[in-house]
N, C-alpha and C positions, 0 to 999 in steps of 0.2 A: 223596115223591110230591106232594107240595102246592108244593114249590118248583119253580121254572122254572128249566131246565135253561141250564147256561151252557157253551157250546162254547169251548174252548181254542182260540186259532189257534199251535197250535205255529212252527212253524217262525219266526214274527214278535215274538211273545210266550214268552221261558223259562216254563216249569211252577214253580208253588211247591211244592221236595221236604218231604217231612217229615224230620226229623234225622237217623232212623238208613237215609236211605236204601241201599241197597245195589246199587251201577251195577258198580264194577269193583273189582280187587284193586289197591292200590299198593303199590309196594315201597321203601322207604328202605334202600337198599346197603347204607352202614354200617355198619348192627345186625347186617347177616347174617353167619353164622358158617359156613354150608353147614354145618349138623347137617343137614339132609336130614329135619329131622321134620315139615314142611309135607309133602313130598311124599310121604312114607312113610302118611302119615296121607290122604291124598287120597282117596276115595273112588273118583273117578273117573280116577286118574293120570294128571290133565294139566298139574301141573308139573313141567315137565323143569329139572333142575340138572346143571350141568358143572362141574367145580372142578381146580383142580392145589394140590400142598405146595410151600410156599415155607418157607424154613431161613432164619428171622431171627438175626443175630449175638446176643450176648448182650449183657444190657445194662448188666451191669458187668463190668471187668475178671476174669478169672478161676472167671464165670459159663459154664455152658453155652451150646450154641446152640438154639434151640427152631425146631419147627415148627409152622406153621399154614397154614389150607387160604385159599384164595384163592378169588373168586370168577368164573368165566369164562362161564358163561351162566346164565341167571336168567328162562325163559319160562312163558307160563302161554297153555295154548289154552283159550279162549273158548267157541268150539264143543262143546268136552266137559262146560268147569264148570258145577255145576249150583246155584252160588254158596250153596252151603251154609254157610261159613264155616268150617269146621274149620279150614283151615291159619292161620286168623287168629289163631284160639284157640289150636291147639298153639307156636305161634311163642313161646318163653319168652325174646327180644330184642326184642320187639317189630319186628319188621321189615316186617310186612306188615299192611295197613291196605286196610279200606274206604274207598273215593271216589267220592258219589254221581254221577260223571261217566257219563253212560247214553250217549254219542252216539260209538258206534265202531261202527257197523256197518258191514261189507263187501259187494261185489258177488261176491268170492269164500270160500269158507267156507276155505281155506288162508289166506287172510290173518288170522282170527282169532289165530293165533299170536302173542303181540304180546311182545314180548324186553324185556328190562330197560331197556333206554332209554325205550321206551316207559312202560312201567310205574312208573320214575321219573316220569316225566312228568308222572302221575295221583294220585300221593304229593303234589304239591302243593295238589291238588285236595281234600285229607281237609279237613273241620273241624276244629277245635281242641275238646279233650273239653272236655266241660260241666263247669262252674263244681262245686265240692265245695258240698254242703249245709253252711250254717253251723250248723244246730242238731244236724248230727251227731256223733254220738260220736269222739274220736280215735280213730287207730289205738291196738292194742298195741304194736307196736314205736314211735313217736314216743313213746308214753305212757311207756314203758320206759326210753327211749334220754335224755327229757327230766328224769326222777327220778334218772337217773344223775349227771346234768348238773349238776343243782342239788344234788346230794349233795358231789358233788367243786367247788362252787365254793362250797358251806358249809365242808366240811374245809379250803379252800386261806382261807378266811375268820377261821377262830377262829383259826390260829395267830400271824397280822398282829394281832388283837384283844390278846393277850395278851402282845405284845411292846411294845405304845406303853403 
């Protein structure tokens, strides 16, 4: 109340976001596996997935052939979400991601729709996460993975010692 009030001219001047803002969903293809546990998890079910099996050969001689699901549509309507975040969370590939990108609004509420192309599109728009605290504790698993490490390069050490 003491301070004087400063008007944003939008449209000429960007907004400074704060870091975790939260404008749309983006999607990184790749990761996606279509487990279908974003959508199942949606509160609101409005992401639609489509998928077929595709039969990859094997990948050594005298290996079987596998399948895996393929990705053929990948939308998320706007109009429904109520940007909770759940399907970000449930996502265990990492595939779906926050990006503060706020400027998609429509003149029709069917255009909200907005298909994987799109949604890639917005996946570039994410930040890169925040830097790890240096004065935090490591992981268990590095901390684990690293005593291993130096265990088996002390063993592969003494027996060189005792042969010169």
């Amino acid at each position: 109340m003491t301070r004087k009030t400063v008007t944003e001219q939008y449209p000429d001047a960007q907004p400074e976001l704060p870091p975790r803002t939260r404008g749309v969903i983006g999607l990184f293809e790749e990761n996606c596996t279509v487990c279908m546990l974003c959508a199942r998890e949606c509160p609101d079910w409005c992401i639609y997935i489509d998928s077929h099996k595709e039969t990859v050969p094997p990948a050594a001689p005298g290996g079987r052939e596998r399948s895996r699901n393929v990705l053929d549509r990948f939308a998320i309507d706007f109009s429904l979400c109520m940007y909770c975040g759940i399907c970000i969370e449930v996502c265990p590939f990492d595939a779906l991601f926050w990006s503060p990108e706020f400027e998609y609004a429509e003149t029709d509420i069917r255009d909200l729709t907005h298909e994987r192309d799109k949604l890639r599109e917005w996946m570039w728009t994410v930040p890169a996460p925040p830097a790890l605290d240096p004065a935090a504790e490591e992981p268990k698993e590095i901390a684990a993975a690293r005593k291993t490490a130096e265990k088996l390069a002390a063993a592969q050490a003494e027996p060189g010692e005792g042969a010169s």
